[in-house]
VOTI-518348 format. One record per residue (C-alpha): x, y, z. Coordinates in pm, whole numbers, padded with zeros to 5 digits, always signed. Layout:
BEGIN
XYZ
...
REM end
This chain:
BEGIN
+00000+00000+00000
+00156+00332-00140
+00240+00569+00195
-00014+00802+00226
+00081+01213+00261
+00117+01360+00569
-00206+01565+00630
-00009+01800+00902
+00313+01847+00643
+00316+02181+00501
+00259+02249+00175
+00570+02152-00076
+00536+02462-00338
+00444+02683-00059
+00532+03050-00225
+00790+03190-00044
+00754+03502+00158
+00932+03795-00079
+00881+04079+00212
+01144+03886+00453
+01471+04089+00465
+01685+03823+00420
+02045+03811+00582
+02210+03913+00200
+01991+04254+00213
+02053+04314+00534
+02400+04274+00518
+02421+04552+00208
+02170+04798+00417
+02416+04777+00709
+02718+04807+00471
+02565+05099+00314
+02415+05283+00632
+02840+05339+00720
+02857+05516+00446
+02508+05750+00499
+02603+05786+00909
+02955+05983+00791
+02823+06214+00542
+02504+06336+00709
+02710+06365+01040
+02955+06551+00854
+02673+06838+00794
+02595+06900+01140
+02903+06847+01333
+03142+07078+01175
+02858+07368+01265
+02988+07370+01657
+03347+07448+01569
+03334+07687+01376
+03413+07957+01644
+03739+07729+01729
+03854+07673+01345
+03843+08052+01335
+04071+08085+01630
+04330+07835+01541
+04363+07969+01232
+04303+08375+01277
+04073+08393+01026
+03731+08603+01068
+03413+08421+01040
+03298+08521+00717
+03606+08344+00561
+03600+08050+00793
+03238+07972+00716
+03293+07868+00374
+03394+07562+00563
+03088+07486+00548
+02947+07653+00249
+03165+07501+00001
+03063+07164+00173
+02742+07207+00063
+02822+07410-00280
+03019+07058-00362
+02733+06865-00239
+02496+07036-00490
+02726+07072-00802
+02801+06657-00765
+02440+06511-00700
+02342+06574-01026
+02589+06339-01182
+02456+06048-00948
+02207+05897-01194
+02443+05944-01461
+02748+05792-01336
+02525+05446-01140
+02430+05393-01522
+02755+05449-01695
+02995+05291-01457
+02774+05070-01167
+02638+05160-00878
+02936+04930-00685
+03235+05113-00872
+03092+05472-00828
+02993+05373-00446
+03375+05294-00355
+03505+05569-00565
+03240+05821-00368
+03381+05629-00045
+03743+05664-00108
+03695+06060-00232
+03542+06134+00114
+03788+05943+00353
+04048+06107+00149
+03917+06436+00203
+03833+06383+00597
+04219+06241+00642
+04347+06608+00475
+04089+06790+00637
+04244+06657+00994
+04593+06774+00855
+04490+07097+00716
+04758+07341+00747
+04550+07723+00687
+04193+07765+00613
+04248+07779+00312
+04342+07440+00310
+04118+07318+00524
+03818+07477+00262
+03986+07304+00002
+03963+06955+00123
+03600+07039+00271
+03523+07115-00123
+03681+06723-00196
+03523+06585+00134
+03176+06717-00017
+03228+06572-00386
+03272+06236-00269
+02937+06275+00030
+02730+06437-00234
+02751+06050-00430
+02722+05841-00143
+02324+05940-00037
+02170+05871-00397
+02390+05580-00476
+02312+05425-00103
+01893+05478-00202
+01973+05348-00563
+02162+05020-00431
+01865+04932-00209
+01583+05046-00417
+01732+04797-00707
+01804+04513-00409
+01487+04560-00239
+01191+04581-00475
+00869+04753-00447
+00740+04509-00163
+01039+04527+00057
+01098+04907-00015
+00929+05080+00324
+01148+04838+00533
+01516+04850+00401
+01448+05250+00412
+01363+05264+00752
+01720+05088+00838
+01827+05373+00649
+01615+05627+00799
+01816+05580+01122
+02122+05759+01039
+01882+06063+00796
+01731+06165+01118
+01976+06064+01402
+02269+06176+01248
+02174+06577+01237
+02114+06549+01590
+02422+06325+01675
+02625+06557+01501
+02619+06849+01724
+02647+06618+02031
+02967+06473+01895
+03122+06780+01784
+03058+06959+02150
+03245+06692+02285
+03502+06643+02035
+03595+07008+02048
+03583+07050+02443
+03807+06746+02451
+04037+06656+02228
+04077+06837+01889
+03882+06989+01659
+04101+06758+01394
+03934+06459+01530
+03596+06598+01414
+03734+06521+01012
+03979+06203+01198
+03673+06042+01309
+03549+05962+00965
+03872+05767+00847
+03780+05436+01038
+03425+05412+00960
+03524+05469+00592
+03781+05214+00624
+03545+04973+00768
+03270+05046+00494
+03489+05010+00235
+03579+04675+00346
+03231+04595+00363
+03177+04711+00025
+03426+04471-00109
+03285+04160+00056
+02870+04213+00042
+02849+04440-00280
+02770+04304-00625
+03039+04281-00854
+02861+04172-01174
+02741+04603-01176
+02957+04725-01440
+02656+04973-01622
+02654+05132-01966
+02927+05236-02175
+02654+05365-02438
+02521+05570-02166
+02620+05909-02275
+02634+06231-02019
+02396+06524-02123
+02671+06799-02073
+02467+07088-02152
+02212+06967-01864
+02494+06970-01643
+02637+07259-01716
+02273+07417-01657
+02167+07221-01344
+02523+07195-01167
+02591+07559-01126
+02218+07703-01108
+02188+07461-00810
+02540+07588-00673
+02466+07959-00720
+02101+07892-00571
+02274+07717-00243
+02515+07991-00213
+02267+08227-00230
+02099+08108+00009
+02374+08027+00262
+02504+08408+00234
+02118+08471+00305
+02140+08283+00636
+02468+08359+00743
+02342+08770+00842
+02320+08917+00491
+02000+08869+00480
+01786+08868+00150
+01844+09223+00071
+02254+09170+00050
+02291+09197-00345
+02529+08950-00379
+02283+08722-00261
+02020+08861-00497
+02205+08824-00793
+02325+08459-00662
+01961+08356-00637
+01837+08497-00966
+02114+08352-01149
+02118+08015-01019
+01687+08014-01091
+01724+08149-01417
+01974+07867-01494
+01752+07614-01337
+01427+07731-01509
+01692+07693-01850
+01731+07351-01785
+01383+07229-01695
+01285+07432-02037
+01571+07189-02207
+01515+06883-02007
+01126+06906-02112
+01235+06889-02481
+01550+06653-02520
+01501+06242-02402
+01866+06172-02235
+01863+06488-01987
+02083+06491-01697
+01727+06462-01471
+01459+06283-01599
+01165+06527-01542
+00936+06290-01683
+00932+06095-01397
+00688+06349-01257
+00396+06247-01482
+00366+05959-01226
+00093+06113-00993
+00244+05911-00703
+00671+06004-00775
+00506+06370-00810
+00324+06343-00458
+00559+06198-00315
+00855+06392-00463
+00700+06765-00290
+00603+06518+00043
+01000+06454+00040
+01080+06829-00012
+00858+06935+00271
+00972+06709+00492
+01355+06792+00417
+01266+07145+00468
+01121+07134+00840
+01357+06887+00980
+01657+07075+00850
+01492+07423+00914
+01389+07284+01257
+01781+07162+01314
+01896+07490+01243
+01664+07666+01527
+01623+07405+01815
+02069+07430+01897
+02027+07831+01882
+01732+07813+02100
+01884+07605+02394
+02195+07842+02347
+02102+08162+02300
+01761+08218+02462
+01809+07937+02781
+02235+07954+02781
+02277+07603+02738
+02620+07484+02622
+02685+07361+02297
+02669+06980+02407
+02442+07028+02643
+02176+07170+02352
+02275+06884+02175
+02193+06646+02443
+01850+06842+02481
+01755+06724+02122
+01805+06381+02175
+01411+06300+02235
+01381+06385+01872
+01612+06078+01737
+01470+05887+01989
+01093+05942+01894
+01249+05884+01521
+01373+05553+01598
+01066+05415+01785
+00851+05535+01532
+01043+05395+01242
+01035+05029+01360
+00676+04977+01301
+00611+05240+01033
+00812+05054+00765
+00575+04738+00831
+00267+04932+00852
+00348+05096+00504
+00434+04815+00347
+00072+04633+00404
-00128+04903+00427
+00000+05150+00202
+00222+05534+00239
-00137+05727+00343
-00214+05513+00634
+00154+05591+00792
+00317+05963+00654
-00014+06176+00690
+00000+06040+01051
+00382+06099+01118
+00278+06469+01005
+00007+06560+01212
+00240+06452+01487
+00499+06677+01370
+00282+06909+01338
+00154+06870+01678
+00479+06857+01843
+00620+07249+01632
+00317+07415+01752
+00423+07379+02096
+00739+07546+01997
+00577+07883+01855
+00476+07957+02236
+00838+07944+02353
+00975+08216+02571
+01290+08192+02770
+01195+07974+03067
+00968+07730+02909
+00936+07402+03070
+01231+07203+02946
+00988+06870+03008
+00700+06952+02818
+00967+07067+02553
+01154+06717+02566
+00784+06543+02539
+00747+06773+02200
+01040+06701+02058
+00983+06315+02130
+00663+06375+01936
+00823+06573+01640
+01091+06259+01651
+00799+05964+01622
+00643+06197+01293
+00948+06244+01110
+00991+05841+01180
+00652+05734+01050
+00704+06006+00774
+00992+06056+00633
+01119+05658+00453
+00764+05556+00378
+00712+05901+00127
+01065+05860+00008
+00957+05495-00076
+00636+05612-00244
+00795+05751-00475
+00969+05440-00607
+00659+05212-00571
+00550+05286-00985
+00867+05318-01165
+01064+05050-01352
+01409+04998-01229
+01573+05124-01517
+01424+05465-01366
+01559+05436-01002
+01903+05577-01058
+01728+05909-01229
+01460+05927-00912
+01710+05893-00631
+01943+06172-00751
+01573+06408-00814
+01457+06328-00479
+01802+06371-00336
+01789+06721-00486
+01471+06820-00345
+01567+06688-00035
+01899+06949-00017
+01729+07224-00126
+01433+07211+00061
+01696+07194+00394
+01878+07522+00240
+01652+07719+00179
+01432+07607+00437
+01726+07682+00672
+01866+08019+00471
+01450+08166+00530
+01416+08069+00912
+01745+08258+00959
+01679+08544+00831
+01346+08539+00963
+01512+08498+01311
+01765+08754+01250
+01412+09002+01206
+01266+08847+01495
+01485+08945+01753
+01572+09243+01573
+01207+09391+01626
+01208+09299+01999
+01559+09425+02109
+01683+09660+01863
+02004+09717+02002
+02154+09393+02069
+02240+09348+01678
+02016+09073+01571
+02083+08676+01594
+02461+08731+01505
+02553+08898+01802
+02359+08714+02036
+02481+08359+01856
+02812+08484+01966
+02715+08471+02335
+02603+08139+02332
+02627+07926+02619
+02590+08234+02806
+02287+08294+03055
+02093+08622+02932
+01848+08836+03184
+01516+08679+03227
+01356+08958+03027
+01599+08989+02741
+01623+08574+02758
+01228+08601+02721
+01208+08827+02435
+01471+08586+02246
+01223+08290+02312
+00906+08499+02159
+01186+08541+01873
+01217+08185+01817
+00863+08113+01857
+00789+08347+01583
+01026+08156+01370
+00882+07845+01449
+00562+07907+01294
+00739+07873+00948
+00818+07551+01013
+00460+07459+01127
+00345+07640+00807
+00574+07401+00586
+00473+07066+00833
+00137+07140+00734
+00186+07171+00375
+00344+06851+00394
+00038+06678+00570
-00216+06833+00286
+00038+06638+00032
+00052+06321+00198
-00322+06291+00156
-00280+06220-00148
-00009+05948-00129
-00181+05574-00237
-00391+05445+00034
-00260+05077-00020
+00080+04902-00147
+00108+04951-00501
+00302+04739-00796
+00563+04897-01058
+00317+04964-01359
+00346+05110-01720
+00290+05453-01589
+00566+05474-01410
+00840+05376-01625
+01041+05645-01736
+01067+05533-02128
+00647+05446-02125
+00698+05096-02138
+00603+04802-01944
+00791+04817-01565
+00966+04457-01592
+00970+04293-01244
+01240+04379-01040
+01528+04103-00949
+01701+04111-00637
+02063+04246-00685
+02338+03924-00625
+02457+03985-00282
+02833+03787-00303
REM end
């Protein structure tokens, strides 16, 4: 008599479950979160010792703050190439390149010899970090698929949102205790350590497309309309305000070269950025969702520090300390989010995330001096668990329609949006704050001189008056939180497939493959 099945046996051709994270994706997320954690520390942590680079090397602040500017200039001329270069070389090859220009650059940084020097190898440092965030969402979007998307982004969502706050932590107590060299230093292991990562877990079969030709005219458009926008807008914040001309003329001619090359992208098929990508109604929503959000955090990153200095005379790592609710919030709120998105779709998780934002600003608009640092840390916690729920699951939307061929062009578009949302976001709310406290004491010379103090207790009635300041401020970013929640209404309202709609070229989305993990 032939053996009869086992009724309690499973299934043999039982499907297998395509939303695990196996061990092979997990190990490239890890491998290229390294690489994310260094350059978006790298934008906050430099901001604390700035005073001290100044010092050391008797320069006045105006010069030594193109530390930072040409940081970000090189981050914005570079991130248009990202699409290009994944498809012409390989998203592998580019990644270590990107890696090795930005150790390279920290390690001369740490030996600088003038400022002039040091601004130098900032400008290097930033060419190599302005690769590494679209070619670290391009290597997981291809790896992860549409159905796994909202979950490999939240492991990378940890070092977008801690990171900022980290960074001013780190540099307080890098600068009060050993060198401000070991602010760059501090970047040479990790690199070390991702590279060797890279070299063991990335694909190697990645080589792209010699064919793939680059669209120089776009770039030389897009490249220095977005640098002479970002400049412009850094001299904005920096105490010129938007009436300094050279900030006027830096603005109008980096948006008149911008608005050149959307006029030429719109009419020529291999442009630089595919704008075409935003006939998808969901990259589109998604895509200003992104910007908003990129716009209050960073805005919000550039007020919360000055507030615990200036108007409550915290130290610099004490303030930094203070904003550690927020990452927390962010990382509590980003372990279930991803899941939640993933079944249920981006609108039942980021309009969420922004009401709580939301929820948590408005408590900062009523600031004064003295306000009560508990039901501050309880707001911040609550801005932390909105950005969490919010930020990876729109940045994931916006993948969930387009073919892979189009993921290299999306990434370095929403990594775009994403920078210049945070500068101008961050240029407007300083000079806002600058007018702020300005109106109410009109002889202490506005934010500049009062940023100068910092750390330093201020009378209760003059610390007051700064609080009101910020408060004022703050309602810009509640304004831009809550254009951000009106947009993610109209994310999907359940997990969607790659379709014909969303492929770049208008044909059929072919299904995505996992990328061979070695």
């Amino acid at each position: 008599m032939p053996d009869q099945p086992d009724a309690t046996a499973p299934p043999a051709a039982a499907a297998p479950d395509d939303t695990r994270l196996d061990p092979a994706l997990i190990r490239l997320s890890i491998t290229v979160m390294l690489g994310a954690i260094m350059v978006i520390l790298d934008t906050t942590i430099v901001s604390v010792a700035i005073h001290a680079l100044g010092n050391e090397f008797h320069t006045p602040l105006s010069t030594i703050s193109w530390v930072t500017t040409g940081y970000l200039l090189a981050l914005a001329v570079v991130i248009p190439l990202a699409g290009w270069s994944v498809e012409r070389f390989g998203a592998t090859r580019m990644w270590n390149l990107s890696l090795v220009l930005f150790v390279a650059g920290s390690a001369l940084c740490g030996v600088a010899w003038s400022a002039g020097a040091l601004i130098a190898f900032r400008v290097m440092q930033g060419l190599g970090g302005g690769m590494i965030m679209p070619i670290c969402m391009t290597l997981l979007a291809q790896a992860a698929g549409p159905k796994r998307m909202n979950r490999v982004m939240s492991i990378i969502g940890v070092p977008t949102l801690i990171a900022p706050v980290l960074g001013p932590v780190v540099g307080g107590l890098i600068v009060d205790h050993l060198s401000w060299r070991w602010i760059f230093y501090v970047n040479v292991p990790i690199g070390v350590v991702a590279l060797f990562m890279s070299w063991r877990v990335l694909p190697r079969s990645d080589r792209g497309s010699a064919s793939h030709r680059l669209d120089l005219l776009g770039l030389l458009l897009i490249s220095p309309g977005l640098a002479a926008l970002v400049y412009g807008l850094s001299e904005a914040g920096n105490g010129g305000g938007f009436g300094a001309a050279k900030v006027q003329v830096s603005i109008a001619i980096g948006l008149v070269l911008l608005v050149g090359f959307v006029l030429y992208a719109l009419r020529h098929d291999n442009a630089l950025l595919d704008l075409r990508l935003f006939r998808d109604r969901t990259f589109t929503v998604a895509s200003v969702t992104t910007f908003t959000i990129g716009a209050m955090l960073f805005g919000a990153l550039f007020l919360l520090p000055l507030y615990y200095q200036v108007a409550r005379g915290q130290s610099a790592s004490d303030a930094g300390l203070l904003l550690a609710p927020q990452g927390l919030g962010a990382m509590v709120a980003m372990a279930i989010a991803g899941r939640v998105a993933d079944r249920r779709g981006p609108r039942s998780v980021v309009p969420v995330g922004m009401a709580l934002s939301l929820l948590g600003t408005l408590v900062f608009t009523q600031v004064d001096g003295h306000t009560n640092e508990a039901l501050l840390v309880g707001s911040l916690f609550l801005r932390g668990l909105g950005f969490g729920a919010a930020m990876m699951p729109a940045m994931s939307a916006a993948y969930a329609t387009l073919a892979p061929s189009a993921v290299p062009r999306a990434t370095t578009t929403l990594n775009i949006l994403q920078r210049v949302g945070g500068s101008l976001a961050t240029a407007f709310v300083a000079v806002e704050l600058q007018h702020a406290i300005t109106h109410r004491l009109p002889n202490v010379g506005g934010a500049g001189a009062l940023a100068a103090s910092a750390g330093t207790k201020l009378p209760g009635p003059i610390a007051d008056k700064v609080g009101e300041a910020f408060g004022v401020t703050f309602w810009w970013i509640a304004a831009l939180t809550a254009v951000g929640f009106v947009a993610s209404l109209f994310l999907p309202g359940r997990p969607v497939a790659p379709t014909a709609a969303g492929s770049a070229d208008g044909q059929a989305a072919a299904p995505r493959t996992p990328v061979a993990v070695e």
